[in-house]
VMD Tcl script that draws the C-alpha trace (Angstrom):
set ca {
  {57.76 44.55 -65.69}
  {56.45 41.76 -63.73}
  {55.96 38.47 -65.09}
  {53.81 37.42 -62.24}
  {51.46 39.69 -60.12}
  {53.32 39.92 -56.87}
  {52.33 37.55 -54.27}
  {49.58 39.13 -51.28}
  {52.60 40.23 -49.18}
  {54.30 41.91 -51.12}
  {51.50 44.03 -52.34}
  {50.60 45.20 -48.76}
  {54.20 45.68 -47.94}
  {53.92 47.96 -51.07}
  {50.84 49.97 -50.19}
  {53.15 50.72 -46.35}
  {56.13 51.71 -48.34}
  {53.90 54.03 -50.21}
  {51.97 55.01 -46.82}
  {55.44 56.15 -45.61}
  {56.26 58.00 -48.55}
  {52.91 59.91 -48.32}
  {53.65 61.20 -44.70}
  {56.76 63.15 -46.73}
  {54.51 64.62 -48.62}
  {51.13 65.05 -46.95}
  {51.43 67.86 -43.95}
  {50.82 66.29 -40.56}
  {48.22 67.90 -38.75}
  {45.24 67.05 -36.25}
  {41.53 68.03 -34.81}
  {41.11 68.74 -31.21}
  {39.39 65.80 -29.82}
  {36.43 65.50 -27.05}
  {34.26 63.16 -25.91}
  {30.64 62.90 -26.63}
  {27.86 61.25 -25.36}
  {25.31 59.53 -27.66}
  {21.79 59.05 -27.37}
  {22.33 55.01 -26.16}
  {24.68 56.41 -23.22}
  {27.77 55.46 -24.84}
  {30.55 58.20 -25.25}
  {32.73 58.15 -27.89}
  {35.37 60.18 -28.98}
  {34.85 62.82 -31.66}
  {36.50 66.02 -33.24}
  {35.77 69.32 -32.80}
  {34.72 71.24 -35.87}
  {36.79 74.13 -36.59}
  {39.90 73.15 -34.82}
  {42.08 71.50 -37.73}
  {45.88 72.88 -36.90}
  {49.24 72.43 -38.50}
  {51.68 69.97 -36.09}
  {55.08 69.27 -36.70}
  {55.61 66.68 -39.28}
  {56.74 63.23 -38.70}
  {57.93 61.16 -41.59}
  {58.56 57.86 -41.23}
  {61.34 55.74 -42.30}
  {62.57 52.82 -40.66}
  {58.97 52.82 -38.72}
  {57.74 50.83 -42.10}
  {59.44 47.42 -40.68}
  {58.49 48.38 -36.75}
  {55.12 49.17 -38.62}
  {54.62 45.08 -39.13}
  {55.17 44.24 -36.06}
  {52.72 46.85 -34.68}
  {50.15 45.53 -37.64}
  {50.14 42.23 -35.82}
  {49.36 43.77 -32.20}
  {46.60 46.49 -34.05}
  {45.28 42.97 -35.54}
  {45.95 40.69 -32.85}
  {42.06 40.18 -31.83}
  {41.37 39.05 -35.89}
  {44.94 36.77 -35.92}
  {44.31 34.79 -32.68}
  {40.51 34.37 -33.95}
  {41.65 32.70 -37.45}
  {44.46 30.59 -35.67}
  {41.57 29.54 -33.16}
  {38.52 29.00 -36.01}
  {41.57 27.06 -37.84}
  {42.01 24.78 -35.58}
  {38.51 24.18 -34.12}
  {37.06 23.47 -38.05}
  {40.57 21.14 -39.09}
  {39.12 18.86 -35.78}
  {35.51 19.01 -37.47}
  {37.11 18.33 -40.86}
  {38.66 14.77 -39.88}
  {35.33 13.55 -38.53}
  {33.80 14.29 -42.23}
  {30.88 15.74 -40.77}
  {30.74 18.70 -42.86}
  {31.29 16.47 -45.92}
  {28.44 14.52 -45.23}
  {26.07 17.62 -44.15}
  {27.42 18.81 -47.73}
  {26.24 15.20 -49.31}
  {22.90 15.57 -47.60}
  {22.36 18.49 -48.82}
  {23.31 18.33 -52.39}
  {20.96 15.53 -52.18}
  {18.11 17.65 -50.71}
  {18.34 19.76 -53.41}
  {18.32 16.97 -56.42}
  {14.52 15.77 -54.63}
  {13.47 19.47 -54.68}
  {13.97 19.43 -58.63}
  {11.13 17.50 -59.14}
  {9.23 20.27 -58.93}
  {8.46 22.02 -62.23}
  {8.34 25.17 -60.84}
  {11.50 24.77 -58.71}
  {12.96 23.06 -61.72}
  {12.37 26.17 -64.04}
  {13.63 28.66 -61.35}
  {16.78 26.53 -60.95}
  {17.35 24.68 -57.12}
  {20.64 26.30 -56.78}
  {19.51 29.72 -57.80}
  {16.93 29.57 -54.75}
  {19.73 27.85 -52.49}
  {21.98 30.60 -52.99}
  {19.35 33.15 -53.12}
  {18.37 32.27 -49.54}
  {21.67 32.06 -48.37}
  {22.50 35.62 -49.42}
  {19.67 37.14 -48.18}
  {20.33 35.39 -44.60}
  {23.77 36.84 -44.74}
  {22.48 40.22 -46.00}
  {19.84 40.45 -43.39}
  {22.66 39.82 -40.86}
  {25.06 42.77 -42.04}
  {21.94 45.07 -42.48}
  {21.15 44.36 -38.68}
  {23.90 43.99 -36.29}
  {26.62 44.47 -38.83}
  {27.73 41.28 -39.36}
  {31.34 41.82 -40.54}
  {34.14 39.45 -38.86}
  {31.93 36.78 -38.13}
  {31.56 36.18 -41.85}
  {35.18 34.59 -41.65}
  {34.26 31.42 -39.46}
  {31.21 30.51 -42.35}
  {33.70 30.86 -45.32}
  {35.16 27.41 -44.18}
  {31.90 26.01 -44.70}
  {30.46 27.15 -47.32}
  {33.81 27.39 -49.84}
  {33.16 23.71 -49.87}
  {29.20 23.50 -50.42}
  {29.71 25.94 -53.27}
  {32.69 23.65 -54.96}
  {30.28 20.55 -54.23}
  {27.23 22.73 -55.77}
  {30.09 23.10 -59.50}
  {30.80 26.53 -58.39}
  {34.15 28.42 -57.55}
  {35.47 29.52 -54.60}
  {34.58 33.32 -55.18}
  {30.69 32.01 -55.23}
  {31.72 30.78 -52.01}
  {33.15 33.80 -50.63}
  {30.04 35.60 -52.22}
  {27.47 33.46 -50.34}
  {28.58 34.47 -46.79}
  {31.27 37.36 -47.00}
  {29.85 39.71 -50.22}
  {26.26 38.95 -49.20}
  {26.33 40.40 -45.31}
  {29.15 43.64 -46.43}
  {26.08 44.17 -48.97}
  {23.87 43.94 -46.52}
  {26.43 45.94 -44.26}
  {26.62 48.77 -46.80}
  {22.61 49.07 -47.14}
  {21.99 48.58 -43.82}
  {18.71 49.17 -42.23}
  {19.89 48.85 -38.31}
  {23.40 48.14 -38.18}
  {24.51 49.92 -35.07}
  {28.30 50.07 -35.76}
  {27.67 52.46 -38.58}
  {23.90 54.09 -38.71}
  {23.65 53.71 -35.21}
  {26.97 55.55 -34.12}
  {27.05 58.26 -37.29}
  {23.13 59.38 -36.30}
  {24.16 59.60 -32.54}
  {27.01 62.07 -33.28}
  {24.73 64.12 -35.48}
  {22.08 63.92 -32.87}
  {19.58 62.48 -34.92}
  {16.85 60.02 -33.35}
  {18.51 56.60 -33.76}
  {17.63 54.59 -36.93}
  {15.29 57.18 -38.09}
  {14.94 57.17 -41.95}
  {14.26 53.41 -41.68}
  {12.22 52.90 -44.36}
  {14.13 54.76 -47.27}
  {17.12 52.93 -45.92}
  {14.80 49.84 -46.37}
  {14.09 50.70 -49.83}
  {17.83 51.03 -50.41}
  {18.54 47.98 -49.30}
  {16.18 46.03 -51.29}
  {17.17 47.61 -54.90}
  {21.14 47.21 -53.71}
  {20.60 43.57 -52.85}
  {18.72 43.20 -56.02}
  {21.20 44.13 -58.07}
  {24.41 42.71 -56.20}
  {23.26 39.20 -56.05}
  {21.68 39.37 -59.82}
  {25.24 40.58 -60.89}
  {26.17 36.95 -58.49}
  {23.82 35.36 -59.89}
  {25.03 35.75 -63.55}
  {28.93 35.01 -62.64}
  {27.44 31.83 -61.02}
  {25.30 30.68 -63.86}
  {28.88 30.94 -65.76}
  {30.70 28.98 -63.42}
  {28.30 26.56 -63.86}
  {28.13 26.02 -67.51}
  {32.11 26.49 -67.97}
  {33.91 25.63 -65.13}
  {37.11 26.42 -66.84}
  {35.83 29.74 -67.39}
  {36.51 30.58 -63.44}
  {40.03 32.99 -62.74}
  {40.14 30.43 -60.01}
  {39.83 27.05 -61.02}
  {43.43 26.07 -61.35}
  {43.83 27.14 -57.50}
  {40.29 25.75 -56.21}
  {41.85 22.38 -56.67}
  {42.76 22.65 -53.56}
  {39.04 22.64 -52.84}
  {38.30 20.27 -54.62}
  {41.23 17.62 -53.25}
  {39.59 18.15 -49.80}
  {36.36 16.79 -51.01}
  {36.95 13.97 -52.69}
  {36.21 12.14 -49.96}
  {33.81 9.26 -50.80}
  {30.61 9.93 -48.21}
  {29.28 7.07 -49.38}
  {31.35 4.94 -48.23}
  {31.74 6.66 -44.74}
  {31.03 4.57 -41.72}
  {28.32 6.09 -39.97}
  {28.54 5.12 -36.21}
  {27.28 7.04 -33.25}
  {30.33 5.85 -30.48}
  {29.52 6.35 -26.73}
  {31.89 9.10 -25.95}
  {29.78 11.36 -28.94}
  {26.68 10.89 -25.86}
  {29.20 11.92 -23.69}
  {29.72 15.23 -25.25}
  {25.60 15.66 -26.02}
  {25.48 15.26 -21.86}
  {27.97 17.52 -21.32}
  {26.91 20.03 -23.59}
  {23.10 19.85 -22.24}
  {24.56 19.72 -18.80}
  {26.15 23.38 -19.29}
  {23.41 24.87 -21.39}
  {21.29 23.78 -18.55}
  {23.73 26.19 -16.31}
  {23.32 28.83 -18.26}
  {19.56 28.50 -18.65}
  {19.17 28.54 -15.44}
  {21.59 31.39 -14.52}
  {20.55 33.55 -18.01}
  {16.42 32.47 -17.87}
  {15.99 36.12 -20.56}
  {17.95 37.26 -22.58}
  {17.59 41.39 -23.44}
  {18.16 42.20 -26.99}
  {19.10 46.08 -27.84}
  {18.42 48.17 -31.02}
  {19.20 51.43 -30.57}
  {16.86 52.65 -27.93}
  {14.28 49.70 -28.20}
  {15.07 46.89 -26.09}
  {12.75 43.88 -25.50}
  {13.74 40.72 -23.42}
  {12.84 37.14 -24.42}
  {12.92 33.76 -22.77}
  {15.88 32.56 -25.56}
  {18.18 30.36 -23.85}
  {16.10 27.71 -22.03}
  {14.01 27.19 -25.25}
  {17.29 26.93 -27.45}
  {18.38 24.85 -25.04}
  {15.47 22.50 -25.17}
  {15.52 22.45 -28.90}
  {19.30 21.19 -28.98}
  {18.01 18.13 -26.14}
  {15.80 17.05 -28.62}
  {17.79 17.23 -32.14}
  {21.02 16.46 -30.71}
  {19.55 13.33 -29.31}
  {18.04 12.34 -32.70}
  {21.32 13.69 -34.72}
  {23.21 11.52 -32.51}
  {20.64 8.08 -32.96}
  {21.71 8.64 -36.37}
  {25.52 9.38 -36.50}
  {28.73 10.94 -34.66}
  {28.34 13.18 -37.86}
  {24.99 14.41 -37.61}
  {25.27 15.15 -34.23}
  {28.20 17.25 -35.11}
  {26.10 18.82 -37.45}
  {23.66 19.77 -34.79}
  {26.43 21.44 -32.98}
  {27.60 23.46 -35.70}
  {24.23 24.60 -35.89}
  {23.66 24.86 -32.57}
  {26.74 26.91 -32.49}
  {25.56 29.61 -35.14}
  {22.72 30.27 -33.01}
  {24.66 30.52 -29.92}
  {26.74 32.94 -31.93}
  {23.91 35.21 -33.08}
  {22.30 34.97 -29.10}
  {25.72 36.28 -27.94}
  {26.30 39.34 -30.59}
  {22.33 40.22 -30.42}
  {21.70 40.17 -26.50}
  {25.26 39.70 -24.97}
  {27.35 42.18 -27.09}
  {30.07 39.53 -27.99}
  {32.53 39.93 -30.09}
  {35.80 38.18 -31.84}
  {37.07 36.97 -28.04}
  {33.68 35.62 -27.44}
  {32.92 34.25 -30.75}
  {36.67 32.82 -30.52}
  {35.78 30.95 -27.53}
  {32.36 29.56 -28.63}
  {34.58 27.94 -31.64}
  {37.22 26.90 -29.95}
  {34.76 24.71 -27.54}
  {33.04 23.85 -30.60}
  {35.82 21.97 -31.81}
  {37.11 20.48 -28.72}
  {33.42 18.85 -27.90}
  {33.85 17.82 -31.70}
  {36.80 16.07 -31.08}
  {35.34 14.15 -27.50}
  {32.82 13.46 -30.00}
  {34.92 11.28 -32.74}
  {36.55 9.61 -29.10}
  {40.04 11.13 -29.58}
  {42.17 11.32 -26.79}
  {43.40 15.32 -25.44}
  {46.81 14.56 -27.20}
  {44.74 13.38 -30.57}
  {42.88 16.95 -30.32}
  {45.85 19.02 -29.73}
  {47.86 17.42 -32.19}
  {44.36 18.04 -34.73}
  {44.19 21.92 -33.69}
  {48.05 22.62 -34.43}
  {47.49 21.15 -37.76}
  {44.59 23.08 -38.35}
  {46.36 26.52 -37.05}
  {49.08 25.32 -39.57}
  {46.95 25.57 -42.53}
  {45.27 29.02 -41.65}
  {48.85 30.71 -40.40}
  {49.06 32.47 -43.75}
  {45.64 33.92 -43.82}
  {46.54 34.92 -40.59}
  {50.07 36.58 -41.15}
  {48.26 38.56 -43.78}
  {45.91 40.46 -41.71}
  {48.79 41.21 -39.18}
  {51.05 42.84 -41.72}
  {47.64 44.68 -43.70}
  {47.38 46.56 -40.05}
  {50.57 47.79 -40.84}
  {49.36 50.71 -43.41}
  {46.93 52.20 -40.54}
  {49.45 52.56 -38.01}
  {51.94 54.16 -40.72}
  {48.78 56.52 -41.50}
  {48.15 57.42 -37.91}
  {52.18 57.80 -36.48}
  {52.25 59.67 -39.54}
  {49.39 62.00 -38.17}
  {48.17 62.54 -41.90}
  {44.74 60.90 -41.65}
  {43.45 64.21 -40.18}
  {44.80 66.31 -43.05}
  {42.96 64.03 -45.50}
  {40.19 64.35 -44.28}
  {40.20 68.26 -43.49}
  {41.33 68.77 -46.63}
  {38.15 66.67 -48.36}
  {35.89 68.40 -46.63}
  {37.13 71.76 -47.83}
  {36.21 70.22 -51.24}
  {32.78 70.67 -50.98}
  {32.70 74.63 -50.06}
  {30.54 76.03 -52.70}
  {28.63 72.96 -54.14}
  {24.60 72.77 -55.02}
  {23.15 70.30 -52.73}
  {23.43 67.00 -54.58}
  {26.90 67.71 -55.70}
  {27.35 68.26 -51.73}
  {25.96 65.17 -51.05}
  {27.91 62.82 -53.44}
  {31.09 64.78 -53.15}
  {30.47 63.54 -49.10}
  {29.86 59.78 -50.29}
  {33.24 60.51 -52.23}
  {34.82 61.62 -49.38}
  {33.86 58.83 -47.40}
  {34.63 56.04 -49.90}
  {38.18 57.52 -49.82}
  {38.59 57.80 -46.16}
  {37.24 53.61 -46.15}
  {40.44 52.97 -48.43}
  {42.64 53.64 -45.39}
  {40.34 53.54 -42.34}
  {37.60 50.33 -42.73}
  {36.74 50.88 -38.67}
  {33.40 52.37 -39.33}
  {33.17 53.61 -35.67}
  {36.49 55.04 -35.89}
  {35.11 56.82 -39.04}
  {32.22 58.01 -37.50}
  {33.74 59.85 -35.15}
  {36.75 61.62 -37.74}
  {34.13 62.45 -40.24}
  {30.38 63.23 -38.68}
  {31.67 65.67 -36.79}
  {32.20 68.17 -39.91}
  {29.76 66.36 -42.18}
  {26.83 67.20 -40.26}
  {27.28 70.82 -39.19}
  {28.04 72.15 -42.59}
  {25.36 69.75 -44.22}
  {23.11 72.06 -42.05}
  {25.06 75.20 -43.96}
  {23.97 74.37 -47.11}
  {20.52 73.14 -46.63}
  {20.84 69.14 -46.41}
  {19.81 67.27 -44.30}
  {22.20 65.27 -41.87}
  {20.20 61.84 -42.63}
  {21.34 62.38 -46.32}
  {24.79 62.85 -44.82}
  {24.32 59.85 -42.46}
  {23.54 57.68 -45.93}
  {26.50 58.79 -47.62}
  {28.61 57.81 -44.70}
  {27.04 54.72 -44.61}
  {27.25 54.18 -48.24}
  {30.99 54.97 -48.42}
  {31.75 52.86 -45.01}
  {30.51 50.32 -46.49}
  {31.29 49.08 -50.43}
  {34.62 49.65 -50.49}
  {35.20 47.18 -47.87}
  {34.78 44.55 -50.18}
  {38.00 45.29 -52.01}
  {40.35 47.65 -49.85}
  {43.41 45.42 -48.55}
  {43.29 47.72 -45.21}
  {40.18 45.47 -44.32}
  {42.14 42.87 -42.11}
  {38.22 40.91 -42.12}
  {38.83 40.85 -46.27}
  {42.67 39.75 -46.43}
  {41.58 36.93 -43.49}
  {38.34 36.03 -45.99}
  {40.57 35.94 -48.85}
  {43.49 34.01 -47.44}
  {41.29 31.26 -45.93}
  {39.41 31.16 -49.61}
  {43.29 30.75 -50.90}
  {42.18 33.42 -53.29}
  {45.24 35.80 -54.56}
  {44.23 39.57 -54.00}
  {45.09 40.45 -57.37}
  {42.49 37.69 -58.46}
  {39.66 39.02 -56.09}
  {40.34 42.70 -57.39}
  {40.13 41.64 -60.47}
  {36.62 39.64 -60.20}
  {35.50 42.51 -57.47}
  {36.28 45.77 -59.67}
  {32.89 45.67 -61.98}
  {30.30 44.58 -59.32}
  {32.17 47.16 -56.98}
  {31.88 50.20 -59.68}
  {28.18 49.04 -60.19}
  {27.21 49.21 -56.18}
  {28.99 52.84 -56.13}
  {27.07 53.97 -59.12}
  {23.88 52.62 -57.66}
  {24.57 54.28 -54.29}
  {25.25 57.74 -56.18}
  {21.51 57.54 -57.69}
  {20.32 56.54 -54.61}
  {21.57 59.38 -52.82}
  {19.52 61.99 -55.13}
  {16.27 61.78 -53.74}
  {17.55 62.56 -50.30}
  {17.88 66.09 -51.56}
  {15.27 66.14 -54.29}
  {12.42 64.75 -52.26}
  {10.67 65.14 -49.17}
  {11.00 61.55 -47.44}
  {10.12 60.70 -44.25}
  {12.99 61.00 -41.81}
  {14.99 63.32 -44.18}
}
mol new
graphics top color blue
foreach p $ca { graphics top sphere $p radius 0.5 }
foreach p [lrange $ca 0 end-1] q [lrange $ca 1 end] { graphics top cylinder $p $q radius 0.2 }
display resetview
């Protein structure tokens, strides 16, 4: 019996040994494959129903250690954009601009409280209301998911400074948008692929989906909202507060006492930023933003552009700092141009951070060897969040060399032969809550799954949007706890929060958002709504 839960490692190198073992045991077998085009154009990959076969097995063995190796390349896009958001943020870190954006805003919120009615509601309940819902709203919409891993650095530290824990923190930015993911309401990595393959008009059934997400979000940041109000009172009280001193060494910086100084190389890197987002104004005048098969072009970049010429200027007639502030902000909105109307993703969003910091460190007049030396040390101290994710890939490509993943899911879907309609219906959010365990790609999912979901939901009288909800239901809550998610294990490890820890703290709010999606699913088969 342990004495001490086993460190993060060795509890993923578990879950491969026990992948391995499972490929001596589970049949190997496989669909026939074709590809498919969806409504948007795009052709993906999906299975043919009906043509599940037997193959020869192929256990693995030694393939368990090759399997890390192979974990790293599956996960090399997530590992090179931690090492790189490391880096660019341990740069912003030593110019203490994000301590004193913190101390301004603390501050903010201690004016705000002299307001009775502000008072009563509690500031911080607001603050971290609004922040949620921003987060949701981005998950529900363009299925913000990896992206969530660059804002953990920043707002760990506003929710230590606000007498939270670092789990608040994680829950502000990480929780909030995979809650938002689960519920979405046009997130086209998961409603948007799964209605394509069952050729259903693209986001149709928006406004039960709507409803869905309002009661889930309700109830997941109430549940928040609660833990936080804990935290609060009883610091001590927090699974975490021995480790978040960590968290709290790193802020103990004085901001008061910070020299605030705006030095000429910090106008040097406003010109030169202005100077390019100039280029690109000119060269990009619209930018055309896509949902499904609505698309509407807007005159984004110049005006952003202006914007920044105008607050960077004043951020930087106040301080180096605030001017780095602008360009962190400056930078999110960059960010959510590129994903919306540019399709970016982790190589782009990489690159945006990476410049981010190196402007940041022109900014605080440090030479090219001062910056470099600055990003190693900040790659350093995210390596192990990084390693992590690599060796997580690990179980999927055990799973998959195995060729087992089909047989589990073949073998699922013969579960349901026989069931009433609602028992259809949850056993297919079952089945898909499962299936998220080992495969978190919800594209990749899509494609296994919709192809046999949606036929036979048509031979027993439901309809496929009810099945689309119960994929998108079970692609989406169990992300928040499955250690296959590399975008979790990266989340955690930069937090510095054990995974035993996180399960631990996760477990009740995750049993409450699977209940909640199992009485949502009901009316899709009890009433008539519009879409279903």
């Amino acid at each position: 019996m342990f004495k001490k839960f086993p460190h993060t490692y060795v509890i993923i190198f578990y879950m491969i040994v026990f992948a391995a073992l499972l490929t001596w045991i589970i049949p190997a077998g496989e669909f026939n494959r074709v590809d498919k085009v969806l409504a948007d154009g795009t052709t993906k990959t999906i299975i043919e129903e009906g043509t599940y076969h037997y193959v020869e097995s192929l256990p693995q063995t030694w393939q368990l250690f090759s399997a890390l190796f192979r974990g790293f390349v599956k996960q090399s896009e997530i590992v090179i954009f931690i090492l790189l958001i490391g880096g660019a943020f341990w740069i912003i870190n030593v110019s203490k601009s994000i301590d004193v954006g913190i101390f301004s805003f603390l501050r903010f919120t201690k004016k705000l409280e002299r307001f009775k009615f502000l008072n009563k509601v509690g500031v911080d309940n607001i603050v971290i209301i609004l922040i949620m819902t921003l987060f949701s709203v981005f998950g529900a919409v363009f299925g913000m998911s990896e992206e969530t891993i660059a804002f953990v650095v920043i707002f760990i530290p506003l929710s230590i400074s606000m007498g939270y824990d670092s789990i608040v923190g994680v829950c502000l930015v990480y929780v909030a948008a995979h809650i938002g993911f689960a519920s979405a309401v046009l997130n086209p990595f998961t409603i948007g692929i799964a209605q394509g393959i069952s050729d259903l008009p693209i986001f149709s059934g928006i406004e039960y989906r709507l409803f869905c997400w309002l009661i889930i979000n309700a109830v997941g940041f109430t549940f928040i909202l609660l833990y936080a109000r804990k935290i609060k009172k009883a610091p001590h009280k927090s699974i975490m507060y021995e480790a978040d001193q960590y968290w709290r060494d790193k802020k103990n910086t004085d901001v008061e006492q910070i020299n605030y100084y705006t030095p000429i190389s910090s106008w040097v890197s406003y010109g030169l930023v202005l100077l390019v987002l100039s280029i690109f104004s000119y060269l990009f005048p619209r930018t055309t933003f896509h949902f499904g098969n609505t698309e509407f072009s807007l005159i984004v970049l110049p005006i952003v552009t202006i914007i920044y010429g105008i607050f960077g200027f004043l951020a930087n007639r106040k301080s180096v700092h605030f001017f780095i502030l602008s360009l962190l902000i400056f930078t999110i909105a960059f960010l959510m141009i590129g994903v919306l109307g540019y399709e970016w993703y982790v190589m782009e969003i990489s690159t945006l951070f990476l410049v981010l910091g190196l402007v940041s460190g022109i900014a605080i007049n440090k030479s090219a060897s001062e910056i470099t030396k600055l990003f190693i040390e900040g790659v350093k101290d995210f390596l192990s969040a990084a390693l992590v994710v690599g060796l997580a890939g690990g179980i999927i490509i055990i799973l998959t060399d195995g060729k087992i993943i089909d047989t589990i899911m073949y073998t699922l879907s013969q579960s349901m032969s026989g069931m009433g309609k609602i028992a259809s219906v949850e056993i297919m959010y079952g089945i898909q809550t499962l299936m998220n365990l080992i495969i978190t790609s919800a594209s990749a999912k899509a494609a296994l799954t919709m192809p046999i979901m949606a036929p036979f939901s048509d031979m027993i009288d439901v309809s496929r949007q009810a099945t689309v909800l119960a994929f998108q239901f079970g692609d989406g809550f169990t992300n928040m706890i499955t250690p296959a998610s590399g975008v979790l294990i990266a989340v955690l490890g930069i937090a510095r929060i054990p995974y035993d820890k996180w399960f631990k703290w996760m477990t009740p709010l995750l049993i409450i958002l699977l209940f909640l999606g199992f009485l949502l699913l009901i009316p899709t088969v009890t009433m008539n709504l519009n879409g279903f």
